[in-house]
N, C-alpha and C positions, 0 to 999 in steps of 0.2 A: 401544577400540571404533572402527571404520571402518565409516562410511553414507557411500552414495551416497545421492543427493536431485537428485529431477527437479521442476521448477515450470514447466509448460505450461497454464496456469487461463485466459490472454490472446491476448495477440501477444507477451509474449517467450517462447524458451525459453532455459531456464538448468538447470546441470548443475552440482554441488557435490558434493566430498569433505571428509567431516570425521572429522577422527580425533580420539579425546577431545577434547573440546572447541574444537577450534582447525580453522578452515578451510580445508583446504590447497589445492585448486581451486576457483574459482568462474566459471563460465563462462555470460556471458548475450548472448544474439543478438537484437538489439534489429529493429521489424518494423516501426518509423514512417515508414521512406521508401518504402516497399511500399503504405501503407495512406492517407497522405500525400495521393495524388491523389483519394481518396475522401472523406475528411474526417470521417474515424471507420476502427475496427476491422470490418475484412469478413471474420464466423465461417471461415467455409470456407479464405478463403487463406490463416488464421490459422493453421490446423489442416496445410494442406497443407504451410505451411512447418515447421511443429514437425516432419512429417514427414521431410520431407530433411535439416532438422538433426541432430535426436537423435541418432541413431545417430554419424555421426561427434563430436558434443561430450561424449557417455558416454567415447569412446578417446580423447579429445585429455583428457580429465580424470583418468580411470585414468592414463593416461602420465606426467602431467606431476605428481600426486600418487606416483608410482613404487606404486602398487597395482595387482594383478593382481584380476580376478574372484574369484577363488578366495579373496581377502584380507579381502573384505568380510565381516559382521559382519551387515549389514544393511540394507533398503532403504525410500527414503519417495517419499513423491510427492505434489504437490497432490489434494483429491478431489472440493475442492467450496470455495464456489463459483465461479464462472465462466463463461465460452463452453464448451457442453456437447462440441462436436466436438475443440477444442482440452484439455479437461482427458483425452478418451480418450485422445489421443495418447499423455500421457506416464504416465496410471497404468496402463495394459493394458503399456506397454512394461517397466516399474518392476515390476509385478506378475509378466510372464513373466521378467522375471530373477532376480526373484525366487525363484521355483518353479524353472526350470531350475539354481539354485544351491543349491536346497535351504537359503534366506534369509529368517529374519525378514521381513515388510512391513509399514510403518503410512501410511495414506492420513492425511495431514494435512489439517487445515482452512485456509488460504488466512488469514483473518485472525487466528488462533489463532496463526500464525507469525508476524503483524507484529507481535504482543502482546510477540515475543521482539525484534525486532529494536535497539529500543532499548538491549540490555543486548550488544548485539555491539558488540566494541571493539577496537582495535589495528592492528595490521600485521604478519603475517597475523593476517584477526579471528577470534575467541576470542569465546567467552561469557563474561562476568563474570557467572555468575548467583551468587558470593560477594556481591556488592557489593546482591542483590536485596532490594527492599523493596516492601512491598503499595500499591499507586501507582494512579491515575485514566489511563486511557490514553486517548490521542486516536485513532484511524485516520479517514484523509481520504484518498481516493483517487476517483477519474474513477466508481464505481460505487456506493461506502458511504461514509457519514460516520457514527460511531459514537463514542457515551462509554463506556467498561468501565471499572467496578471490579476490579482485580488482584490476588486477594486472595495467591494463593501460584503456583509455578510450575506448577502442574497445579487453577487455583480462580479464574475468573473468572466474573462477572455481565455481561450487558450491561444500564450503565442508559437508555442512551438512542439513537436511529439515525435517520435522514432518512427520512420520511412523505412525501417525492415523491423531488425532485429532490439528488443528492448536491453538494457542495462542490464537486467535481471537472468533476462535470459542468455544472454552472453557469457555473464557468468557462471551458470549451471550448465550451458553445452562446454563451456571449456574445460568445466571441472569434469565433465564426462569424456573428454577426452584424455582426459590424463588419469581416468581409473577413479576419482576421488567417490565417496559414498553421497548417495541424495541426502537434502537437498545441496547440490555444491556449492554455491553462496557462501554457505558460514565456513565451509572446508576452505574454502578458497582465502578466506578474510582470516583463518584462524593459521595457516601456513604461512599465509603472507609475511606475519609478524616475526618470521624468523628469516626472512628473505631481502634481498636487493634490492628494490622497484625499479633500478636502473641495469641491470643486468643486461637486461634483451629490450633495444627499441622497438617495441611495436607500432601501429599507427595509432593515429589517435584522430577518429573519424570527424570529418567534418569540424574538426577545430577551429579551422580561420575562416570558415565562411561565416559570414556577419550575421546571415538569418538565427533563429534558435530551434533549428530543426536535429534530430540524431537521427545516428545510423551505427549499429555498431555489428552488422554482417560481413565487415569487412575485416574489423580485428580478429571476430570469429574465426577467420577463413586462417587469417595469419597466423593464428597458436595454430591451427589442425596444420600448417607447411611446417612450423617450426619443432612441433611433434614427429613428423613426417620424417626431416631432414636430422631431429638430434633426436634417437629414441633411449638416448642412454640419459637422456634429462628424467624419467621418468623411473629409473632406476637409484637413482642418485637421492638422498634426503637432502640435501642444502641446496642439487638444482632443483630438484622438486620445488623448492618453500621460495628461488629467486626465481622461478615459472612465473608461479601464483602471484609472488608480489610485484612484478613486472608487470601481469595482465591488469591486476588489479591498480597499478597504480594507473595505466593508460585510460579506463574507465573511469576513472573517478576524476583526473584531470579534464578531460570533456566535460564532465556533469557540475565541475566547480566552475570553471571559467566561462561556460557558456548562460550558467545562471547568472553569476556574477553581472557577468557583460549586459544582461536582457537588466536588473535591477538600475545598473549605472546609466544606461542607454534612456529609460523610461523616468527616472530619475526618485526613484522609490529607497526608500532608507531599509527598508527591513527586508529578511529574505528567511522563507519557511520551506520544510522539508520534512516528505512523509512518504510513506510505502514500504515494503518490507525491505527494501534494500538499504532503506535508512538504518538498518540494523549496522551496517557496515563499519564498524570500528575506524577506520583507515577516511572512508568519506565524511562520518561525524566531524573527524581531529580536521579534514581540509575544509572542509566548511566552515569551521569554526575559526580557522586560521585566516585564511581569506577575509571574514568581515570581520575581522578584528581590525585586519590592515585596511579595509575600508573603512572603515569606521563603518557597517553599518551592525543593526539588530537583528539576532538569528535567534528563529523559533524551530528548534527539532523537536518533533513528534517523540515521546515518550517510546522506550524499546517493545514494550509492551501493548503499545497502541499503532507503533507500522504497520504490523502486520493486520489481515483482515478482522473488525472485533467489532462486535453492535453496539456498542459505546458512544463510537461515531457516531453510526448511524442515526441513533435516539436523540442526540444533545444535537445533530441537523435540521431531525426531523421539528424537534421543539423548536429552532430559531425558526423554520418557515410558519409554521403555526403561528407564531408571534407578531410575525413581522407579514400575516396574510395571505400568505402562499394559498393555492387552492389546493384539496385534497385530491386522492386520486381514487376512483372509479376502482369503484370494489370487482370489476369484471377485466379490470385490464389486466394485460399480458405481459410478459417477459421483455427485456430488449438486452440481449443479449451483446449485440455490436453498440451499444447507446453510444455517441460520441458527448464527450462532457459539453454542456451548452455553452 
C-alpha cells in the first residue's frame, strides 16, 4: 500500500510517502523565520505559504520516493484541528487528487496522529506498531496539552486537557515576556540549562487535584507579577537562565506527575509522549526518570517527529485502511476545533 499524506493544520507544511509501513519521503518546510518578526503564527501568511509550497513538495516527494500518481493507493491529509485557512490548503488539495485519481481519502485528526508518533522508529521510519501496547499518552504542544488512554491502535479516550492556557503556550508567552526571540520554547529550554529550577517557587497548577485536567494561565500570570516586581531579573544573564529554569521546571513537574499518576491510577505499564514540546530537553530527562523509578516502558516521539510532519499522518492513515476504517467523502470540510474522539 502507497499514501501520500499532506499535514498543512499550522505554519509547516509537510508532504510524506509511505509505502507498507515504512516512510520513504518526508518533507517539511518549516515557517518560523517568516512569522519570527511577529511573534506568533499570522493565519493568513500561514496559509499563503502552504500555498506556494505544496504543489512543488507533493513532486519533489513523488520523485524522490520513485512513485508516479498513478502508483498511489491512497490519500490523507490533516482535517482538523488547526488554523482553519491553512488546514484548506492542504485537504481540498489531498482531496482533488484524490478524486482526479480516482483514490481512496481519509481526513486524519492532527492529534490522533501524534498518538502514533511515538511508535515511529528507525532509519527510514517504520511503524513498529508490532512492538504496540495499550499506554497513557502525553501530547504537549504550543496549542493542547492532553492525557489519553490508548487502549488499541484504532481505541482511545481522552482522560484529561488544559482548561485555559496549554504547556506550550505558556512557554512562549513567558518567553515573551521576558524579551526572548520566537519561538520561546526552545529559548526557554536552551537558558534553562544554565539555570536554577529552584530559584523562584512558582505555582504548579492543578498539581494535587486527582482529576488529569491542566491549567497553566495561572503560572502565566505569576512570571508576568514576578517580571513586574523584579525587572532587573531580565537584565541579569544568570537570573535570566534561573527565570527560565524555574518556569520551566514548574511545567514540566505538572506534565510528569500528573501523567504518571493517570498511568498508575489505570494500571497501564507504558507511557508515550509527543507534540512539539516533547522537544523539551529538561521534560525528555523527567520522563525518563520517572519511569525508570516506576518501573514502567516510555515511548518518546522522535525530535523530528514532535513536531507537525505527514509521516504521521500517512502510517495513521494506512492503520485505518487496514484495520477498516471508512474513508472520508471527497467533499467534506475542515474541523478546525475537532475534539480528539
Amino acid at each position: 500500500m502507497i499514501i501520500l499524506a499532506i499535514e498543512t493544520s499550522c505554519d509547516e507544511t509537510s508532504v510524506a510517502v509511505v509505502r507498507e509501513g515504512v516512510v520513504v519521503t518526508n518533507l517539511v518546510a518549516s515557517q518560523i523565520q517568516l512569522h519570527a518578526e511577529y511573534g506568533g503564527v499570522v493565519p493568513e501568511l500561514a496559509a499563503r505559504e502552504h500555498l506556494k509550497n505544496l504543489a512543488p513538495m507533493v513532486r519533489t516527494a513523488l520523485a524522490a520516493a520513485g512513485v508516479t500518481p498513478a502508483e498511489l493507493d491512497a490519500l490523507a491529509a490533516t482535517r482538523g484541528p488547526g488554523l482553519p485557512n491553512a488546514l484548506l490548503v492542504g485537504l481540498k488539495a489531498a482531496q482533488g487528487m484524490a478524486f482526479a485519481l480516482r483514490k481512496p481519502f481519509l481526513g486524519i485528526h492532527h492529534h490522533e496522529a501524534h498518538l502514533f508518533s511515538p511508535w515511529i522508529t528507525g532509519d527510514p521510519p517504520r511503524g513498529d506498531f508490532a512492538a504496540f501496547v495499550p499506554n497513557i499518552s502525553l501530547i504537549v504542544s504550543g496549542g493542547h496539552t492532553m492525557i489519553v488512554h490508548v487502549d488499541s491502535e484504532v481505541k482511545h479516550r481522552v482522560l484529561g486537557a488544559t482548561i485555559d492556557d496549554a504547556a506550550g503556550e505558556c512557554f512562549d508567552k513567558a518567553a515573551k515576556l521576558m524579551g526572548l526571540a520566537y519561538p520561546g520554547g526552545p529559548e526557554i529550554d536552551r537558558l534553562a540549562r544554565r539555570g536554577n529550577p529552584a530559584a523562584i517557587a512558582f505555582p504548579r497548577p492543578l498539581l494535587r487535584d486527582t482529576h488529569d485536567d491542566f491549567s497553566f494561565s495561572g503560572l502565566k500570570t505569576a512570571v508576568r507579577y514576578h517580571i513586574r516586581d523584579h525587572p532587573a531579573t531580565l537584565a541579569s544573564g544568570p537570573q535570566l537562565c534561573d527565570l527560565c529554569a524555574s518556569v520551566q521546571a514548574a511545567i514540566v513537574e505538572v506534565l510528569v506527575t500528573k501523567t504518571v499518576r493517570a498511568a498508575r491510577r489505570r494500571g497501564l505499564r507504558c507511557i508515550t509522549a509527543s507534540g512539539g514540546v516533547t522537544c523539551n530537553q529538561s521534560l525528555r530527562e523527567a520522563l525518563t526518570r520517572a519511569c525508570a523509578k516506576e518501573g514502567f516502558q516510555l515511548r518518546l516521539a522522535s525530535r523530528a517527529l514532535c513536531t507537525d510532519n505527514a509521516a504521521m499522518v500517512g502510517l495513521l492513515a494506512e492503520r485505518k485502511l487496514l484495520h477498516g476504517v471508512p474513508t472520508t467523502d471527497l467533499d467534506a470540510e475542515i474541523l478546525p476545533g475537532w475534539a480528539l474522539p
